[in-house]
ZADO-1210 file (C-alpha; in nm, 4 decimals, padded with zeros to 6 digits):
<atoms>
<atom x="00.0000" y="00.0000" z="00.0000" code="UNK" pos="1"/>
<atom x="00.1133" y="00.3424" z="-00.0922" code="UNK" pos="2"/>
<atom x="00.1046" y="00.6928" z="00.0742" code="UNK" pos="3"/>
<atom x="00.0693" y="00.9985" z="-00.0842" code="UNK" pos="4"/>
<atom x="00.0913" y="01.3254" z="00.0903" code="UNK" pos="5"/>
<atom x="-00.0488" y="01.6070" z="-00.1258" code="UNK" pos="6"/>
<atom x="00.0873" y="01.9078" z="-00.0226" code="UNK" pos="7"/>
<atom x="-00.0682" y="02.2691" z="-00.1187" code="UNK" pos="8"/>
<atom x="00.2197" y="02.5126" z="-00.1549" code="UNK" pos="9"/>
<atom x="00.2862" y="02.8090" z="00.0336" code="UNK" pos="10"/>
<atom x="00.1418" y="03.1888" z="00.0760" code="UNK" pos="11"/>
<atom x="00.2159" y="03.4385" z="-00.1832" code="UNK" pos="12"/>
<atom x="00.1246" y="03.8011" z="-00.2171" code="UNK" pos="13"/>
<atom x="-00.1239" y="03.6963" z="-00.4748" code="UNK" pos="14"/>
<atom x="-00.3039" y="03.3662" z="-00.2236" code="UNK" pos="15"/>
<atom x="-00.6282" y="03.5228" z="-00.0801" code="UNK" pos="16"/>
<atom x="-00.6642" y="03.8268" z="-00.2821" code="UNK" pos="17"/>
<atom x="-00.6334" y="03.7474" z="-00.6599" code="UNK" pos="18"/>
<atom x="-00.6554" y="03.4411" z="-00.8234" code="UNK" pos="19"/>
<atom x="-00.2843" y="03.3247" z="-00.9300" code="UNK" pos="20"/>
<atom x="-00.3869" y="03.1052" z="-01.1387" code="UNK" pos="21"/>
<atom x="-00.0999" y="02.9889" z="-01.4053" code="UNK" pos="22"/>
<atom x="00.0246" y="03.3849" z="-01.3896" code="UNK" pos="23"/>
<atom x="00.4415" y="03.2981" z="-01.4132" code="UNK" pos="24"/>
<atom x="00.7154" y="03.4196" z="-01.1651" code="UNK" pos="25"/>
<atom x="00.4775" y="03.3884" z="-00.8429" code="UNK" pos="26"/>
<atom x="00.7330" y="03.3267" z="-00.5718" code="UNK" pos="27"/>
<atom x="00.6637" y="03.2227" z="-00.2097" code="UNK" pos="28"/>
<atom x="00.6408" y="03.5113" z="00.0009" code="UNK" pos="29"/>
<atom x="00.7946" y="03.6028" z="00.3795" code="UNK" pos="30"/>
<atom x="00.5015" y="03.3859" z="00.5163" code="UNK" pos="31"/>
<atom x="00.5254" y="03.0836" z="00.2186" code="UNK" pos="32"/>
<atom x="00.8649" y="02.9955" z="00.2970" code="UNK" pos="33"/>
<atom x="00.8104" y="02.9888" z="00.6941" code="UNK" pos="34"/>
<atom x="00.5089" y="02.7573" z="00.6416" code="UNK" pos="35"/>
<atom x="00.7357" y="02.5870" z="00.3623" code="UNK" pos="36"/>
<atom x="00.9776" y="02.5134" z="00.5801" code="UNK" pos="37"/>
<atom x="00.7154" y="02.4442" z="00.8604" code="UNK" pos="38"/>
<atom x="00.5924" y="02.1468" z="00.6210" code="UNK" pos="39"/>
<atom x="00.9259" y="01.9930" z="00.5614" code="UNK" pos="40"/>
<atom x="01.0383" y="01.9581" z="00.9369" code="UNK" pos="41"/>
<atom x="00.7095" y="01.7605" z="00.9578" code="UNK" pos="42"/>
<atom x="00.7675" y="01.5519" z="00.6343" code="UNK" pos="43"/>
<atom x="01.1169" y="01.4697" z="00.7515" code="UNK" pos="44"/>
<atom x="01.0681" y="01.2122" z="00.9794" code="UNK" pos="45"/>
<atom x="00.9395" y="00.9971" z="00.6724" code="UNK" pos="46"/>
<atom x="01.1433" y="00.8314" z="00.4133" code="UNK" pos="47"/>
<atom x="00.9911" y="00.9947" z="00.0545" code="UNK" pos="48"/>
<atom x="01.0448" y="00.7716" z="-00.1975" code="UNK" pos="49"/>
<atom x="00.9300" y="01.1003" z="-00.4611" code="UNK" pos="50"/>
<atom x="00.8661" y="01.4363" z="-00.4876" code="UNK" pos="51"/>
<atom x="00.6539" y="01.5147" z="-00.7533" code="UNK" pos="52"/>
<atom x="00.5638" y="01.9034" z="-00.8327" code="UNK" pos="53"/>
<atom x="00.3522" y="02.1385" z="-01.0657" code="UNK" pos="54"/>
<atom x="00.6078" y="02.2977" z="-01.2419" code="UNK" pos="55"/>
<atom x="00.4837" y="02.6794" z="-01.0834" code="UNK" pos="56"/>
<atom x="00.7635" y="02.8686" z="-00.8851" code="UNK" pos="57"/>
<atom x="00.5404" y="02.8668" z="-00.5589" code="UNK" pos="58"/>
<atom x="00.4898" y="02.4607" z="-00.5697" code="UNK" pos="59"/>
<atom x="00.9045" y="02.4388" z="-00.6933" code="UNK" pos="60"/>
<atom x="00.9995" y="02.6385" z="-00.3833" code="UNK" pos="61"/>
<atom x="00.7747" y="02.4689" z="-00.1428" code="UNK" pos="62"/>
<atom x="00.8933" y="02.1012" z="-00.3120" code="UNK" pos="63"/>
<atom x="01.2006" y="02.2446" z="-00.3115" code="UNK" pos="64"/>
<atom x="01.1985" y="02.3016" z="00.0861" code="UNK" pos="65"/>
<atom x="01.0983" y="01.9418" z="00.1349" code="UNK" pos="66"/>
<atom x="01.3312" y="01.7611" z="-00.0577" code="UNK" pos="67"/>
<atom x="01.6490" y="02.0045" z="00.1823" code="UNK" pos="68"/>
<atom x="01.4979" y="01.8823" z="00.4750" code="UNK" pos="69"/>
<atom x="01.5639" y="01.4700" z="00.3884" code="UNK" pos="70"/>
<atom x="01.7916" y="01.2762" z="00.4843" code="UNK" pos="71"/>
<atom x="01.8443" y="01.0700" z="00.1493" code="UNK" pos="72"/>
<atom x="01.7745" y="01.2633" z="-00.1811" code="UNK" pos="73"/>
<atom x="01.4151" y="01.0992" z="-00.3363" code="UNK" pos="74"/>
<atom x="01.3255" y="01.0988" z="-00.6602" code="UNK" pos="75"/>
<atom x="01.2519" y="01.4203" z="-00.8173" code="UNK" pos="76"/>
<atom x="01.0155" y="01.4927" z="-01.0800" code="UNK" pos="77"/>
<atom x="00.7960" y="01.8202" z="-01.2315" code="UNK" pos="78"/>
<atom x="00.4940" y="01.6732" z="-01.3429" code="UNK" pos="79"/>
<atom x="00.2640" y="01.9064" z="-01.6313" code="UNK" pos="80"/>
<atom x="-00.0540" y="01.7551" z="-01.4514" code="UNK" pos="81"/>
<atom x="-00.0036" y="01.8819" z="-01.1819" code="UNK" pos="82"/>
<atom x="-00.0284" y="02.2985" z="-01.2552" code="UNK" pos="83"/>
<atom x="-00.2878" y="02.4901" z="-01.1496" code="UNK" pos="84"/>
<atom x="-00.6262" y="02.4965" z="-01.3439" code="UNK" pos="85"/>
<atom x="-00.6052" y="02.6562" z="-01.6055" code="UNK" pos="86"/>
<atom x="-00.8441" y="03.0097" z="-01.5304" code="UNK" pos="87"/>
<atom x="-00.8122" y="03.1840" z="-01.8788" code="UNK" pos="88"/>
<atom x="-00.9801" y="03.5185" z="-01.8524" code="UNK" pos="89"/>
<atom x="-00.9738" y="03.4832" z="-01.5155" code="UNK" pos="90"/>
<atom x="-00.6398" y="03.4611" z="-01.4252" code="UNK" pos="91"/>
<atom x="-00.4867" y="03.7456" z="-01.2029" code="UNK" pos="92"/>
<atom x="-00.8076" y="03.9011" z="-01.1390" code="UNK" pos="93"/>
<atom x="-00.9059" y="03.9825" z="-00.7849" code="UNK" pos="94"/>
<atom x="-01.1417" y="03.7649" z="-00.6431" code="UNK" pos="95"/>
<atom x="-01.3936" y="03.9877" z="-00.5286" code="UNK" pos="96"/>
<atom x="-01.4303" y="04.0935" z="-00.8497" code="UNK" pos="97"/>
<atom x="-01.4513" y="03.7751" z="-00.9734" code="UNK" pos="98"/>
<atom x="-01.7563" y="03.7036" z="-00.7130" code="UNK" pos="99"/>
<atom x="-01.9615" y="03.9365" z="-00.8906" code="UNK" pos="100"/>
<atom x="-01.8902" y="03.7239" z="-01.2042" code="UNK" pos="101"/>
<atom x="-02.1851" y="03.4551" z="-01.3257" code="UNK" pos="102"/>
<atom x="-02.0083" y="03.2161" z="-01.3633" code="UNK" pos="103"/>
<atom x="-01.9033" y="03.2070" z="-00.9617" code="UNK" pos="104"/>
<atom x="-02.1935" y="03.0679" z="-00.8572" code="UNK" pos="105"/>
<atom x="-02.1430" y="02.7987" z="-01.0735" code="UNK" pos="106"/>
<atom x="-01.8154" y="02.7652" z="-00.9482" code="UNK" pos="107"/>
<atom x="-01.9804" y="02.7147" z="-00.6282" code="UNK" pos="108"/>
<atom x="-02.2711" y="02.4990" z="-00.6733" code="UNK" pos="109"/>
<atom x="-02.2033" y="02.2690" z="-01.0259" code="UNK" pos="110"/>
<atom x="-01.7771" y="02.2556" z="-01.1325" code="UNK" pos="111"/>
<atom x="-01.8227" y="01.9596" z="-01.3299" code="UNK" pos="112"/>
<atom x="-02.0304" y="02.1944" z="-01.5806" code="UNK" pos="113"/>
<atom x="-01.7674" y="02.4582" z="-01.5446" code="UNK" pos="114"/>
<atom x="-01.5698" y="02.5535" z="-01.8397" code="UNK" pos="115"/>
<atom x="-01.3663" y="02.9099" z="-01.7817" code="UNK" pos="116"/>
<atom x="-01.3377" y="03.1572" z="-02.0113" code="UNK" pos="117"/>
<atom x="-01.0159" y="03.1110" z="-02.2198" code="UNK" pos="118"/>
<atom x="-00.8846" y="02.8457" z="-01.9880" code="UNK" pos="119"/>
<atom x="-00.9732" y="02.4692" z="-01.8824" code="UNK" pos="120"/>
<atom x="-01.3053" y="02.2745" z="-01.7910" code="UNK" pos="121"/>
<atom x="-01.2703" y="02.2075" z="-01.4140" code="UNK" pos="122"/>
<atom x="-01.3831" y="01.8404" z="-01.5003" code="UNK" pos="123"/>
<atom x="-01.0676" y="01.8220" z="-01.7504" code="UNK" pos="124"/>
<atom x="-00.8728" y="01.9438" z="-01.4641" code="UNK" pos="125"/>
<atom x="-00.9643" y="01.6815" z="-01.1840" code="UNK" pos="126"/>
<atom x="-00.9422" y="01.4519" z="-01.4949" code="UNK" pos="127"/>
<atom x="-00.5369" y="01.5459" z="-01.5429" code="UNK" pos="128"/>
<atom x="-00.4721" y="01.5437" z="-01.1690" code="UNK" pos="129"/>
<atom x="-00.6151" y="01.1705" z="-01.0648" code="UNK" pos="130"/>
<atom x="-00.4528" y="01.0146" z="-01.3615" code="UNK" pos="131"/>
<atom x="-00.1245" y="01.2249" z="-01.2701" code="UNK" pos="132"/>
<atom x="-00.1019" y="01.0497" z="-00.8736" code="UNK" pos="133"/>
<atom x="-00.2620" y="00.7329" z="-00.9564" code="UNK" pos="134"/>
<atom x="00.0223" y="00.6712" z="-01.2180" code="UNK" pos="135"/>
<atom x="00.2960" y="00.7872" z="-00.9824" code="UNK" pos="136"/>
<atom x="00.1360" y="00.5576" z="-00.7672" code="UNK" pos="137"/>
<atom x="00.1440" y="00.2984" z="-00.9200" code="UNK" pos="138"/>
<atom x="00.4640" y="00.3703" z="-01.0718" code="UNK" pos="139"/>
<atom x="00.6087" y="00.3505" z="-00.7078" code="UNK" pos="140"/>
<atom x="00.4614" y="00.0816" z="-00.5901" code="UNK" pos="141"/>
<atom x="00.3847" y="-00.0582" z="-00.2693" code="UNK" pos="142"/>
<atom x="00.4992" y="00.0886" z="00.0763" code="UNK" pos="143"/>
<atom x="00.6285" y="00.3880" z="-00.1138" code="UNK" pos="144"/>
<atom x="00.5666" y="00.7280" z="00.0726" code="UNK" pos="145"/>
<atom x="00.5999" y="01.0199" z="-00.1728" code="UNK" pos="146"/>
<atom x="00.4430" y="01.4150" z="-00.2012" code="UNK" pos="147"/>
<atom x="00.2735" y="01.5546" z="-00.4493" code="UNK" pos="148"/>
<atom x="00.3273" y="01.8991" z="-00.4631" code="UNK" pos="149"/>
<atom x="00.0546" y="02.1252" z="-00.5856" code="UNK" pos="150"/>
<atom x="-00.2867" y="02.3644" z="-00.5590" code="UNK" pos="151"/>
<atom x="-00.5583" y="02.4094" z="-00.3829" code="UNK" pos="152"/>
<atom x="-00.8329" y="02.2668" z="-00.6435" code="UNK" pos="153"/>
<atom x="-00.5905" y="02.0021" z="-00.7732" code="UNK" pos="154"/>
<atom x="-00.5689" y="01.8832" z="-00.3857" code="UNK" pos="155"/>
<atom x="-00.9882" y="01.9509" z="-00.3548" code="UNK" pos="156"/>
<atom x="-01.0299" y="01.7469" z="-00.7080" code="UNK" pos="157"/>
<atom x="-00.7510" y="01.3922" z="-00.6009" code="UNK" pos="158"/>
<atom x="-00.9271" y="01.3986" z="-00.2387" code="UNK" pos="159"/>
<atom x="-01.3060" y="01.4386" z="-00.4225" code="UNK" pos="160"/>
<atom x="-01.1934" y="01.1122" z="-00.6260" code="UNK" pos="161"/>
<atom x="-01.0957" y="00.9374" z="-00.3399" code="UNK" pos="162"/>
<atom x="-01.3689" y="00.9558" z="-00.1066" code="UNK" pos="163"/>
<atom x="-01.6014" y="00.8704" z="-00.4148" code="UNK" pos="164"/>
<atom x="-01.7125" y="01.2111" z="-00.4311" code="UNK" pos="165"/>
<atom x="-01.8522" y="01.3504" z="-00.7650" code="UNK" pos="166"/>
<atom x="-01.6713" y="01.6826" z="-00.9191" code="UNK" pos="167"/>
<atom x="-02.0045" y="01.8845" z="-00.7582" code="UNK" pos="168"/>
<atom x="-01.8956" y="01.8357" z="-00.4409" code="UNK" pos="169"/>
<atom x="-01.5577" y="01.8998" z="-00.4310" code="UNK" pos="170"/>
<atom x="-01.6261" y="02.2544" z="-00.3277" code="UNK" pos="171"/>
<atom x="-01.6721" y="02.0790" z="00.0700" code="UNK" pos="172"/>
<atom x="-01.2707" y="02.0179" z="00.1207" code="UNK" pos="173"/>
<atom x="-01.0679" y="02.2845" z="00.2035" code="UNK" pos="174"/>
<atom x="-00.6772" y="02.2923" z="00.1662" code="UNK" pos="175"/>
<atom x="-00.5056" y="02.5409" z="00.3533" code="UNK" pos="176"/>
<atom x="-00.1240" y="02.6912" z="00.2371" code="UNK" pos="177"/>
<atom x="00.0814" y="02.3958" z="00.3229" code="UNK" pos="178"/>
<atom x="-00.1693" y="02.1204" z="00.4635" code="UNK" pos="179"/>
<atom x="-00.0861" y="01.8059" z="00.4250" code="UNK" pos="180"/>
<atom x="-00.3634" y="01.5905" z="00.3013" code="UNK" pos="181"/>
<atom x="-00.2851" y="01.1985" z="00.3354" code="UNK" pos="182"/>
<atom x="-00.4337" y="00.8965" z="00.0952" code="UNK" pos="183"/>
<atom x="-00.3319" y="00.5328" z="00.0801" code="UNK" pos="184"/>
<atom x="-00.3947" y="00.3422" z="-00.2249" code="UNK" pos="185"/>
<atom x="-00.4639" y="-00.0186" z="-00.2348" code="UNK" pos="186"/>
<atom x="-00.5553" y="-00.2386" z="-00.4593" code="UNK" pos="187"/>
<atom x="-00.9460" y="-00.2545" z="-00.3301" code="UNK" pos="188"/>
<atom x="-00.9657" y="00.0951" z="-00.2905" code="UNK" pos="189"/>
<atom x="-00.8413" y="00.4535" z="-00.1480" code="UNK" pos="190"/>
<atom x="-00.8015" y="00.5315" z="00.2301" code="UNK" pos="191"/>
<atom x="-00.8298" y="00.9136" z="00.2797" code="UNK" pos="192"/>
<atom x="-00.6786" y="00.9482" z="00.5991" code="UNK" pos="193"/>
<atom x="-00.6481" y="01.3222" z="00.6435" code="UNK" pos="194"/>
<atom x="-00.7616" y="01.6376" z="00.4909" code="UNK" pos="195"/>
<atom x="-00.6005" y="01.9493" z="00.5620" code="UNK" pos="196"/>
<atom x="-00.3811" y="01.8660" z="00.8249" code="UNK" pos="197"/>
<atom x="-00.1084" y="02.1913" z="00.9594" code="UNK" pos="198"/>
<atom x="-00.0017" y="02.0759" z="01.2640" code="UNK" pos="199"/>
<atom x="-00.0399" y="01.6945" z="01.3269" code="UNK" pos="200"/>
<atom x="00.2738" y="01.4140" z="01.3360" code="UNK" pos="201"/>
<atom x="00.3283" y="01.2236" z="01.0304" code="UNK" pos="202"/>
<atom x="00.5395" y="00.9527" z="01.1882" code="UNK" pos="203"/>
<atom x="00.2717" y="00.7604" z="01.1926" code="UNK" pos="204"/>
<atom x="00.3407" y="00.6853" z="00.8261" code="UNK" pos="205"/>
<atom x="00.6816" y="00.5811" z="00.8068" code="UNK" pos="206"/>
<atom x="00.6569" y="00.1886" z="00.5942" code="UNK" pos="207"/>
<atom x="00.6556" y="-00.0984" z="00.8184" code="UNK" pos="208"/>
<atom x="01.0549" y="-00.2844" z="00.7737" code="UNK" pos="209"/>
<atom x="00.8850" y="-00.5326" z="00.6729" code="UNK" pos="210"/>
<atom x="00.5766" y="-00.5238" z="00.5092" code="UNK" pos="211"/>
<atom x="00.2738" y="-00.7601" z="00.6544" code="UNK" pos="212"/>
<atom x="00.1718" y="-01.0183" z="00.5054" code="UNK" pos="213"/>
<atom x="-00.2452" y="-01.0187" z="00.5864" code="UNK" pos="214"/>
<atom x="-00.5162" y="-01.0906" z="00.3107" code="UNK" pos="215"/>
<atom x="-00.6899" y="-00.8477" z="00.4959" code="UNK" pos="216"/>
<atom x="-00.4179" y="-00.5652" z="00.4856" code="UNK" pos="217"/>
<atom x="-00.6544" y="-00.3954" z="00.2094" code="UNK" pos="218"/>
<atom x="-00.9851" y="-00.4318" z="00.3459" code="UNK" pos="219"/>
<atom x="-01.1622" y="-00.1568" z="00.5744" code="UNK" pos="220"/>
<atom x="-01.1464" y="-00.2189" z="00.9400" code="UNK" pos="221"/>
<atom x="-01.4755" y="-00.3214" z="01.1270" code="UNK" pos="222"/>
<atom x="-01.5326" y="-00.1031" z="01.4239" code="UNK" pos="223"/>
<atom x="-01.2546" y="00.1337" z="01.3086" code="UNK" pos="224"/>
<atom x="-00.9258" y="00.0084" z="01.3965" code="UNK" pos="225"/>
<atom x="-00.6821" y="00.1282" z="01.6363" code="UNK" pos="226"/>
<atom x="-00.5759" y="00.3842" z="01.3855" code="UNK" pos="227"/>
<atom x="-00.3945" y="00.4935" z="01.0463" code="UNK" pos="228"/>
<atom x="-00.0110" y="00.3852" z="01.1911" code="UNK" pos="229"/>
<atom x="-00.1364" y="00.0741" z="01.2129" code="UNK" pos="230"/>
<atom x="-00.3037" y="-00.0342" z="00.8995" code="UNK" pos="231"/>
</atoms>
């Protein structure tokens, strides 16, 4: 079984007020690369077998923070499915402008009908990002532990997919500036183990030596289980 932690990158001057969007040389800010290097101290207790970014400056940088703080160099790889969505017309724009927009309501209520102006269907964009981690993961195979390094409605889109969600509710899962959001793949199905996590111990995840050897290593727990470092 494999563990990916999707990581949203850090603040920049452009997170909260404008929409970034693909807009190029969009750097972490003071507060990005204290939260980036927040993130990393975390990560570092666990052995990455990857680190897989969008290619944007503000994913590089936080990636780029998580791969210093290892203790053996992982795998490194910029992967094109993984950039932001692309906005079109809307990219750069402030978003309470954008609010007053249309099409933001069905932003908010039906994505999987959105299509932006100029830019990318939000359907095509989820599309791009599941087939980007579940190749990686199974690319990696079992036991690996690897990041994925990327935005907010790529992280909203994998996490929809894996809970079984459809596109129209994606808008319920919120990834904060460097949250680490955790998934297990197996073979039966996807374990989403946590969603927007800033704060919490990840040592929990480091691979067994050894990996067990129980049919029912892929099968959901009855009752609940004593917990996600034990699976």
């Amino acid at each position: 079984m494999s563990t990916l932690l999707l990581v949203r990158h850090g603040l920049t001057k452009m997170t909260g007020p404008a929409l970034a969007g693909r807009t190029p040389g969009v750097h972490l800010d003071e507060r990005g690369e204290k939260q980036a290097a927040a993130v990393a101290e975390r990560i570092a207790v666990l052995p990455l077998a990857a680190i897989v970014t969008s290619p944007l400056e503000r994913c590089v940088e936080t990636a780029e923070a998580i791969q210093a703080a290892q203790r053996a160099e992982p795998d490194w790889q910029v992967d094109e499915r993984l950039i932001e969505c692309g906005y079109g017309d809307w990219t750069g724009k402030a978003i309470k402008d954008l609010a007053k927009d249309p099409l933001w309501k069905v932003v908010q209520s039906q994505p999987s009908a959105v299509r932006f102006p100029g830019g990318e269907g939000l359907a095509e964009m989820a599309s791009r990002a599941v087939a980007a981690v579940r190749d990686w993961d199974a690319r990696l195979g079992q036991d690996a532990v690897w990041v994925a390094c990327t935005h907010g409605d790529i992280i909203k889109a994998v996490v929809a997919d894996a809970l079984g969600l459809h596109l129209d509710q994606y808008q319920r899962i919120v990834p904060d500036p460097c949250s680490v959001s955790v998934i297990r793949y197996t073979p039966t199905r996807p374990y989403v183990i946590r969603v927007n996590d800033v704060g919490g111990d990840l040592s929990a995840f480091v691979p067994p030596k050894r990996r067990r050897r129980r049919s029912s290593g892929n099968d959901a727990t009855v009752g609940g289980g004593a917990g996600a470092g034990s699976v």
